[in-house]
Structures are given as structure tokens and as C-alpha cells.
C-alpha positions in Angstrom: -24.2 -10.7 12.7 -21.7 -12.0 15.2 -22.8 -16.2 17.5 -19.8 -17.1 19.7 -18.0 -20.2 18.8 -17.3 -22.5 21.1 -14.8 -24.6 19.0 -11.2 -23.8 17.6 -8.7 -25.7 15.7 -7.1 -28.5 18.1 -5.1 -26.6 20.4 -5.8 -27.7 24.1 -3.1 -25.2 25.6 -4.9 -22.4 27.2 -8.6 -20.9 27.3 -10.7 -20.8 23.8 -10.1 -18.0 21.7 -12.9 -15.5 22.0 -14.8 -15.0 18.1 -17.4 -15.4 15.9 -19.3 -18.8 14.9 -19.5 -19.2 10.9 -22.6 -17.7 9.8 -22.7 -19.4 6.4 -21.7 -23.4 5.6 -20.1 -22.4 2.7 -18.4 -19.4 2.8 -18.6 -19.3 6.8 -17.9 -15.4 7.8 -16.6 -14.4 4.4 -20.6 -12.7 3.7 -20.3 -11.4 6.8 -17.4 -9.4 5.9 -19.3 -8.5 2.9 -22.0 -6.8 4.9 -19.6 -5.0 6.7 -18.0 -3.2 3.5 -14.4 -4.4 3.8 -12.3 -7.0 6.4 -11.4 -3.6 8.1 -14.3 -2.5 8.9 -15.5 -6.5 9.6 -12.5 -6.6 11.8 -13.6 -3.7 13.7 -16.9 -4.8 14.1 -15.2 -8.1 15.6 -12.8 -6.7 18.0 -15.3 -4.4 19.4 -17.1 -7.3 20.3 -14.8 -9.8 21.3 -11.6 -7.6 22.6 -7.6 -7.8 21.4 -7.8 -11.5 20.9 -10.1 -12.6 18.0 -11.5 -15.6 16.3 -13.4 -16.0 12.8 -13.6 -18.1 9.6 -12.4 -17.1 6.5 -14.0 -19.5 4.1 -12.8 -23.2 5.5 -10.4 -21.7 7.6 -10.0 -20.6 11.0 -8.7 -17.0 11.7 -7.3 -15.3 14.0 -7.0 -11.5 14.2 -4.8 -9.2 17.3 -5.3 -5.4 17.7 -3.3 -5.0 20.4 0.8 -3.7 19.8 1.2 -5.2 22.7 0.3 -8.4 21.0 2.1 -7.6 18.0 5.4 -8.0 19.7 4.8 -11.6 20.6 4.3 -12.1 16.8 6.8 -9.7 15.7 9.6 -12.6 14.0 7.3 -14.0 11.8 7.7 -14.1 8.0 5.7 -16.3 6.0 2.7 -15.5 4.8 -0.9 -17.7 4.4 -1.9 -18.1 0.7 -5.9 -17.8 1.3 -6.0 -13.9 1.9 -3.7 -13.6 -1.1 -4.9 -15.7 -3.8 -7.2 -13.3 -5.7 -4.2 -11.7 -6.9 -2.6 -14.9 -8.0 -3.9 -14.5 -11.9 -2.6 -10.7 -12.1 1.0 -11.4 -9.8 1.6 -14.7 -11.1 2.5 -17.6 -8.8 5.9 -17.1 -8.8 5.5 -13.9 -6.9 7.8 -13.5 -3.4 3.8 -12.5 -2.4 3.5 -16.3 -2.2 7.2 -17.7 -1.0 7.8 -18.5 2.8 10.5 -19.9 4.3 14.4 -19.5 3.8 14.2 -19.3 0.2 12.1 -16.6 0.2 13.7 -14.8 2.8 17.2 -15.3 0.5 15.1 -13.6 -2.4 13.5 -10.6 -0.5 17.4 -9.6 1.2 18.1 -9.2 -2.4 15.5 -7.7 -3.5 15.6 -5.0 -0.8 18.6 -4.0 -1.8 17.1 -2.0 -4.5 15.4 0.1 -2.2 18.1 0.6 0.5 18.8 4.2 1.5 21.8 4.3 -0.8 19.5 3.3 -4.0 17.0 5.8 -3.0 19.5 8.8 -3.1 19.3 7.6 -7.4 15.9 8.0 -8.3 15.5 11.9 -6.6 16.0 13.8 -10.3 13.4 11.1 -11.3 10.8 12.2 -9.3 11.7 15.8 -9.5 11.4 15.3 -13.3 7.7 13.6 -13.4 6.5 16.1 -10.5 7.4 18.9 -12.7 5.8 17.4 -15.7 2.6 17.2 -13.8 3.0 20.6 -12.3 3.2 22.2 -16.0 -0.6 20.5 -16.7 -1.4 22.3 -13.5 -0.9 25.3 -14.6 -3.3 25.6 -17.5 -5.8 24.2 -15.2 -4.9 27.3 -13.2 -5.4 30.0 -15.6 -8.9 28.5 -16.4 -9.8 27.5 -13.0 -11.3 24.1 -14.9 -11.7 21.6 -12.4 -8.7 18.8 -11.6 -9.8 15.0 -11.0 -6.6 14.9 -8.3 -7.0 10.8 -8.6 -6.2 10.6 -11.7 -3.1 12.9 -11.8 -1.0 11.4 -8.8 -2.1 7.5 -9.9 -0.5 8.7 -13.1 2.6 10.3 -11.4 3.1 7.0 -9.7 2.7 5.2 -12.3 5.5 7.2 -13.8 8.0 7.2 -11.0 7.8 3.1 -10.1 8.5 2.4 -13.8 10.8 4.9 -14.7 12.9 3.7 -11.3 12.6 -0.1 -11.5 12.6 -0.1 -15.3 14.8 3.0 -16.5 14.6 5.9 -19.2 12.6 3.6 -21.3 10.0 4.8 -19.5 10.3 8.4 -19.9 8.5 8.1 -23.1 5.3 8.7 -23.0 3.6 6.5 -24.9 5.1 3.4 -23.2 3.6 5.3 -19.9 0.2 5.5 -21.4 0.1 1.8 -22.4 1.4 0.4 -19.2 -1.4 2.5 -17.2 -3.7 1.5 -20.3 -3.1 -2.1 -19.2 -2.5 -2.1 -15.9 -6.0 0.2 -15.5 -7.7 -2.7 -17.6 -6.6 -5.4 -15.9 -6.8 -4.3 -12.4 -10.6 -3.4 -12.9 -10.9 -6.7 -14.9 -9.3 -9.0 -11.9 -11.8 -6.8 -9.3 -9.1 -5.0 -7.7 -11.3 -2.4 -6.7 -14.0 -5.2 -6.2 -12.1 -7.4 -4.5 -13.4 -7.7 -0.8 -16.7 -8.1 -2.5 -15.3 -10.9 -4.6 -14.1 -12.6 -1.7 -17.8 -14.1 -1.0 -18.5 -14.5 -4.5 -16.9 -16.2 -8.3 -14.1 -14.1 -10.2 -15.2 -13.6 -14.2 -15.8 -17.0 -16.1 -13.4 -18.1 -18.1 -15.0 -17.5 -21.2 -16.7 -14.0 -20.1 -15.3 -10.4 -21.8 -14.5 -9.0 -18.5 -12.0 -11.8 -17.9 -10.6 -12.0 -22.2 -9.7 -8.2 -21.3 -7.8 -8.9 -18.0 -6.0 -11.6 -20.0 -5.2 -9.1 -22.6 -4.0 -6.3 -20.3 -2.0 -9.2 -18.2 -0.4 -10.4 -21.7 1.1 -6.7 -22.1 2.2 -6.0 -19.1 4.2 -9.4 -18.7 5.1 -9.1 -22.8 7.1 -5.4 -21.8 8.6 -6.5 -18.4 10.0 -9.9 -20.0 11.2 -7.3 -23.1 12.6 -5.3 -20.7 14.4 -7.6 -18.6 16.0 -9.7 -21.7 17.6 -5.7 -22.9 18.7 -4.6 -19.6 21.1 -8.2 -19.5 22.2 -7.0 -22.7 23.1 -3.7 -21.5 26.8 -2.5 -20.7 26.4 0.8 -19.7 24.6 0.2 -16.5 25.0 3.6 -14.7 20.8 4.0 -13.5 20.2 1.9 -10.5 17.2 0.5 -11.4 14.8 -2.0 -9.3 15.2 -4.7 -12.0 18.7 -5.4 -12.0 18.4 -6.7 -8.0 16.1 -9.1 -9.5 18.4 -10.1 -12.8 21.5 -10.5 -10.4 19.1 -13.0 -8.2 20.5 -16.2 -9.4 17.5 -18.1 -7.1 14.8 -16.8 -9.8 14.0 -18.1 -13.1 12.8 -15.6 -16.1 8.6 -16.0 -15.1 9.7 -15.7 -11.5 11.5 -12.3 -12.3 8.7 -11.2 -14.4 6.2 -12.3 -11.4 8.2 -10.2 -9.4 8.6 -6.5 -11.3 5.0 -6.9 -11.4 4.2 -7.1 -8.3 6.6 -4.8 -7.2 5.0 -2.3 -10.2 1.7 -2.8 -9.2 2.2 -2.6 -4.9 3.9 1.1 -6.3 1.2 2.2 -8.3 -1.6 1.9 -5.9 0.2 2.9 -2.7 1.2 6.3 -3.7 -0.8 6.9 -6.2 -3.7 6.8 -3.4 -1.5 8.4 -0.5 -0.4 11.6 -2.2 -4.4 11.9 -3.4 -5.5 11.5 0.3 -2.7 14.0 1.4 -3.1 16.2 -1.3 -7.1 16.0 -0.3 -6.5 16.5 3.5 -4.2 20.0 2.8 -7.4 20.9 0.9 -9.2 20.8 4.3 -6.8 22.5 6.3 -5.5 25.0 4.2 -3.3 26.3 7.6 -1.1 22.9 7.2 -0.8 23.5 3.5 1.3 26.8 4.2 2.8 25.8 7.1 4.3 22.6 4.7 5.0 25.7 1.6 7.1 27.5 4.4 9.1 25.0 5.5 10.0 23.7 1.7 10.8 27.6 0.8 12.7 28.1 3.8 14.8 24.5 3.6 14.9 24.9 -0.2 14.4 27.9 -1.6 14.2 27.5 -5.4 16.5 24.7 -5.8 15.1 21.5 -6.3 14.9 18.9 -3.4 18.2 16.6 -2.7 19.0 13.6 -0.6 21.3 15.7 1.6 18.2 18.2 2.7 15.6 16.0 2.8 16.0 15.6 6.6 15.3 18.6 6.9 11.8 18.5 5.7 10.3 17.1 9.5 7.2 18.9 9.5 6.5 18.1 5.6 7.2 14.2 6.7 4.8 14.6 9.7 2.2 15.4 7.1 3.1 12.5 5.5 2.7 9.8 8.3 -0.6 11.6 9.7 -1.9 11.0 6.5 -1.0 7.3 6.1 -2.8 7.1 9.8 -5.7 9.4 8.9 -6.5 7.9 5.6 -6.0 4.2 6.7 -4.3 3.3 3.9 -3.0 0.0 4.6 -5.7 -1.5 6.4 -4.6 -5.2 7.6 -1.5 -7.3 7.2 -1.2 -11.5 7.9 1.2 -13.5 8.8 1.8 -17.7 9.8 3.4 -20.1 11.6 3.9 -23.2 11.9 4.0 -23.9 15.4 1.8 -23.4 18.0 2.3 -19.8 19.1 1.1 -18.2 22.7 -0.1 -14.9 22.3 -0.8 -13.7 25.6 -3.0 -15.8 27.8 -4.3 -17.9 24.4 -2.2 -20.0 22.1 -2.7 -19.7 18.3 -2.7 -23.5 16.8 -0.2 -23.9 14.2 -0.9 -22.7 10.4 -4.1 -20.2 11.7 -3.7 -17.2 9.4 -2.8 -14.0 12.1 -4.4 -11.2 10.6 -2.8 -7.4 11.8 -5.5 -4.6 11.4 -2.9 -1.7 11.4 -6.1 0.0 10.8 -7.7 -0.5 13.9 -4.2 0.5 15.5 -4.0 3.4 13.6 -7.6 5.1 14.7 -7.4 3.4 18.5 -8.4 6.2 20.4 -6.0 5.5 23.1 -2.8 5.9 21.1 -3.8 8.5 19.0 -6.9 11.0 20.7 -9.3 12.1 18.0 -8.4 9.2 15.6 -10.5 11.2 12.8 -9.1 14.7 13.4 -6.2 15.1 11.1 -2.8 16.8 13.0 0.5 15.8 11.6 1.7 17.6 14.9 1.1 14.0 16.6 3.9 13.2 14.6 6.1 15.6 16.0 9.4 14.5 17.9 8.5 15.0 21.4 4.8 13.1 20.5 6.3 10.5 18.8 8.2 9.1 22.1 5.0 8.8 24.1 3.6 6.2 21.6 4.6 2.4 21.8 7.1 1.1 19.4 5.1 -0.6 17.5 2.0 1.5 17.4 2.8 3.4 13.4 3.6 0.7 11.1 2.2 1.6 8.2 4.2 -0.7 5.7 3.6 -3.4 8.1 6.5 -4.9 10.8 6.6 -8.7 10.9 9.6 -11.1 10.4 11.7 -8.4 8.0 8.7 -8.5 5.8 7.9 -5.4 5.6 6.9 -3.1 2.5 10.6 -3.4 0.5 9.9 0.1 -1.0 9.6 1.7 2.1 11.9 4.3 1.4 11.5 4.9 -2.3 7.7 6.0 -1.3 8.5 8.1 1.3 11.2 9.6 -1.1 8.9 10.2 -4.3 5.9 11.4 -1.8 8.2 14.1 -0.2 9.6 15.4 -3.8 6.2 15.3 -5.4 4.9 17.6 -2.8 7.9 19.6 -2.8 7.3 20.6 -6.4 3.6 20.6 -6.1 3.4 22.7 -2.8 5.9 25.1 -3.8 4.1 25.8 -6.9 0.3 26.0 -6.2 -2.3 26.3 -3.8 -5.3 23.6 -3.7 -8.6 24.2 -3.2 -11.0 21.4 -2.6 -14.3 21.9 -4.9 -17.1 22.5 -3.4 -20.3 20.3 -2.6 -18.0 17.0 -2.9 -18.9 14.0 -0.4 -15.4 11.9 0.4 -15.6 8.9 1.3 -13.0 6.2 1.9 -13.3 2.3 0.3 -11.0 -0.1 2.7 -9.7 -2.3 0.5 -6.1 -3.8 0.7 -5.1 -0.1 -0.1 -8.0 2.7 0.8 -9.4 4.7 -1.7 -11.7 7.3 -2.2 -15.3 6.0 -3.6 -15.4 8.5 -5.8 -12.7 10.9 -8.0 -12.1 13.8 -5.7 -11.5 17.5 -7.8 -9.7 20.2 -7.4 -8.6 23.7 -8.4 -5.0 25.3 -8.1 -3.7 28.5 -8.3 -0.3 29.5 -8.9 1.8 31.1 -6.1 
């Protein structure tokens, strides 16, 4: 797969950057990454090869990607982000998205944004969570009684579905119905934009114009931007503003104009969905494996709770329930890769980065690296523990990425719903993994499994 290059954009500080030589004319190492199954793994493939420090082509332009924390500190300030490994999402984000903004402007927009998901904000949206989990939990238990099989997927995409657009978009969401259309349309035009296809896409054309696939992304998009722009235009209308809700950080943005706000939710609604949705599947999926983690999680929620329902002053409480958490975020990959750019030449240890060269971040590749973390594939959330967690760099778990203040705005609000979803779920049943399954992961820009994984539960 992999021929040295032996030219770089213009930057005659420093040795050459170690990489691979486009294999194609056209899409240069973008079929490359194709053949690999995901960047991820193409980026594994690569830095085996050529070491910390390394070079490719993504399409037209040149790449370059650092596994190294070490290196990660030198590139630790930067915000903006390159448009290239973004722009597949363009039709379903919109191109007013902060996913697209760099600069001071942008920065402006995402302090305000954050606020929304401060620690403060996230103390709000705990009966939320409890609420949903418990909703979910009362399904459970006819599947218990007939021991019929549970497609796990399914149930926690749903839940997160639920949570994101009850908290950014309030009790309008409770009902039901408006649940089942947005995950209706959000389902439909995911699948229809190649979410799920899209590092395959990357080498290849997105639906024609004219084809059905694309009329029913168009569709789906239409609805989802009809009810947040619906939504947005009665929350301004609102007095009684007690919820703290995700949307009113971006209706008190006076920098955004009404598509920009609606870009926005949307992203925000969507980066929710998929994120936790996916994690509490894989976490959910590794308990299933080691069934002596699952009760050692159930004794420290009956012990810290009891039968009371989980609150923001106990939630501290919870460590060995959050270590289960962050191994499973490291275990299951789930954010594979970040980017960043700048717009200066940048030296990066011995080599300097010319200006505008996309900086990919395979938190992936940190995440299994052998050294940091022995037994990369063995799943132990006592690595997480507080005497293990000082022996590891500073900059070695960064799940929700690191760079320039960028990092995932809902940080918090997804470690919050996680830890009360399994609190209710936990407490209540025991999972069981069914029998004669094959898992296996897909890297995308969030990891799935290939395939639904099932269950069974029985009440405790």
C-alpha cells in the first residue's frame, strides 16, 4: 500500500516529514484508506510504518497526522479546524455550523455555547435522564418475564435520542410522538447522507441529485430543520423560562442569525445522539462480558444510593461506576481521530508542519498504545483508578478531544446522562449477552458495532 514521498508542501525548515506517496492521481491516499476500513485503522497502518511524525494525502491535500502525546502538547493551543475532513457533513449540519467557523468569531460563539453545558447547567437535566432511563427500564422488564431477545442498539440510540432533545429542546419532547418523528428523521437522513457509509464515501460520489436515496435525506433534513426553527421561534416567545435548556445559549447569542442557530441545535442534536447512544451500547456490551464488573458497578450504586434516585451532590461518589465509563470510551475507541490547523508554520518536534496542513489526532491510536495502557484490548476500568491514573501523561485520555478549548462542549452532559442511565439500568437488571453473537467494531467518526448486538435481562 504505503511508497515514501519525498516531497512536502514548501517548508524548507527542518528534515522531510516521513509518509506515504499518493497512490492514486485523483483521489491520492483517500482509496487507500478505503482498503484499510476506516482513517483509524489507515492511520494505524501509517504510523506503524513511518513512526509519531506522519505524512499523507487526503485527496489534493497534504496531511499530516501525530500519535505521540508528547506531540500533542506542541499543538495543544490550536482551534480552528480544516473544512476537507468535515465537509461530508455539510448538507445534514448546514454551513453555518460552529463545525465550520475558525477564528475569533467562532471562539466568541462556542464560549457561549458552552455555557449550556457547564457544570452548573448539568446539575438541571439529572430528573431528565432519570425520567427516560426509567421509561426504558419499564420495556425491560416485559422483555424479562419472556426472556425475548433485546436489540441493546436500538434501545440506548433511542434513550439518547430522548435525553439530547428533551435537554436542549424542553418538555416538548417528552411526548412521544415528537420523539419518534425526530428519530424517524434523523434515522433517514443519517443513512441517506452515508453517515454510517461515510469513510467509504470519502473515495467515492455522495447520492445524485436527482436519486431517491438523496429526495429522502432532503426530506428527513426538511423536518428536522422545520421543528428546531419551530422550536426556537416558541421558546423566544416564552416567559416562563424555568428549564435550562441547550437552546436558549444559542437564542441569547446575538453573533448568530436564525439558519445559523438552527445549523447549530443540529449539530449539537446529532453529535448527542450518536455519541451516547453508541457508548452506553458498547458499555452496556462490555458488562455483558465481564459479568464480575457488572456487580461490582450494582454494589457501588446500592451502596452510594440505595433506592433513591441518583443526584448531582452523590454523583462523585460513583468513582468506580465512572472508571467503567472512561475504560469503555478507551476500550471501544469511540472517538477515533480529531484535526486541527494553523496558519503558520508550526514545529512539532524535530519537523515543522507548513502552514494550513490539516493535523490529524488519532486518539485512537493513543488510546490502544501499548505503552500507556498494557493490554490495550483487555477491558479493566481499574486502569482508571486514582493511583493508575497519575502514572499516565496528561494528555494520554482525551476522549472528547483537547485542542485550543475546542473540545466536545457536552462533555459533561454525556458523562452525566451515561452515569444515570446506568444507575437505573444496573440497579434494576442483570445483562446477559446472547449467545453465538460475533462483535465487531466499524471506526467511523464515532465506532459502532457492525452489527445490532442482543441481549437478555433479568430483574434483580
Amino acid at each position: 500500500m504505503f511508497h515514501s514521498f519525498v516531497y512536502q508542501r514548501s517548508s524548507s525548515k527542518g528534515p522531510q516529514i516521513p509518509g506515504a506517496a499518493p497512490s492514486d492521481p485523483v483521489s491520492e491516499n483517500l482509496g487507500d484508506m478505503a482498503k484499510a476500513g476506516s482513517v483509524h485503522e489507515y492511520l494505524i497502518e501509517l504510523h506503524e510504518k513511518y513512526g509519531d511524525i506522519a505524512g499523507f494525502w487526503w485527496g489534493k491535500e497534504f496531511a499530516v497526522s501525530l500519535s505521540s502525546v508528547e506531540h500533542w502538547k506542541e499543538i495543544q493551543p490550536l482551534f480552528d479546524k480544516p473544512y476537507e475532513q468535515f465537509k461530508f457533513f455539510e448538507p445534514l449540519f448546514g454551513k453555518k455550523s460552529l463545525t465550520y467557523k475558525n477564528g475569533p468569531e467562532a471562539r466568541k460563539k462556542r464560549q457561549l455555547v458552552d455555557r449550556s453545558f457547564g457544570h452548573e447547567a448539568v446539575t438541571h437535566y439529572y430528573d431528565h435522564f432519570t425520567k427516560i432511563a426509567k421509561g426504558t427500564a419499564e420495556k425491560f422488564v416485559t422483555y424479562s418475564q419472556t426472556q425475548e431477545h433485546i436489540p441493546l442498539g436500538k434501545y440506548m440510540l433511542a434513550m439518547a435520542i430522548k435525553a439530547i432533545s428533551v435537554a436542549g429542546m424542553g418538555r416538548f419532547f417528552m411526548d412521544k410522538k415528537e420523539i419518534d418523528k425526530m428519530a424517524i428523521a434523523y434515522e433517514e437522513a443519517s443513512k441517506s447522507f452515508c453517515w454510517n457509509e461515510m469513510e467509504a464515501r470519502l473515495a467515492g460520489p455522495c447520492p445524485a441529485p436527482d436519486s431517491e436515496r438523496e429526495k429522502k435525506f432532503q426530506t428527513a433534513k426538511t423536518y428536522m430543520k422545520d421543528t428546531v426553527k419551530n422550536l426556537l421561534n416558541k421558546r423566544k416567545q416564552e416567559n416562563n423560562k424555568e428549564e435550562m435548556l441547550f437552546i436558549d445559549s444559542i437564542l441569547d447569542c446575538d453573533l448568530m442569525d436564525e439558519e445559523e442557530m438552527s445549523d447549530n441545535v443540529i449539530t449539537f442534536l446529532v453529535g448527542g445522539f450518536h455519541t451516547t447512544g453508541f457508548m452506553m451500547t458498547w458499555c452496556l456490551y462490555y458488562l455483558t462480558k465481564h459479568p464480575e464488573v457488572e456487580e461490582r458497578v450494582f454494589a457501588e450504586l446500592d451502596k452510594v444510593l440505595g433506592d433513591e434516585d441518583i443526584k448531582p451532590q452523590v454523583a462523585s461518589e460513583l468513582k468506580y461506576t465512572r472508571q467503567v465509563l472512561d475504560e469503555t470510551m478507551r476500550a471501544s475507541v469511540l472517538a477515533p481521530w480529531g484535526v486541527r490547523i494553523h496558519e503558520f508554520d508550526l514545529q512539532v518536534g524535530e519537523f515543522v508542519i507548513p502552514k494550513e496542513t490539516p493535523i490529524l489526532l488519532p486518539f485512537g491510536i493513543v488510546l490502544q498504545d501499548p505503552n500507556l495502557w498494557p493490554e490495550p484490548k483487555r477491558f479493566d476500568p481499574d486502569r482508571f483508578s486514582p493511583e493508575n491514573i497519575k502514572q499516565l501523561p496528561s494528555l494520554a485520555y482525551q476522549p472528547f478531544g483537547f485542542a485550543g478549548k475546542r473540545k466536545c462542549p457536552a462533555w459533561r452532559f454525556s458523562i452525566t446522562e451515561r452515569l444515570v442511565f446506568l444507575s437505573v439500568l444496573i440497579r434494576r437488571f442483570k445483562f446477559h449477552l446472547v449467545e453465538g453473537q460475533e462483535v465487531k467494531p466499524v471506526h467511523q467518526l464515532v465506532t459502532s458495532p457492525a452489527e445490532e448486538i442482543w441481549v437478555t435481562v433479568t430483574e434483580r
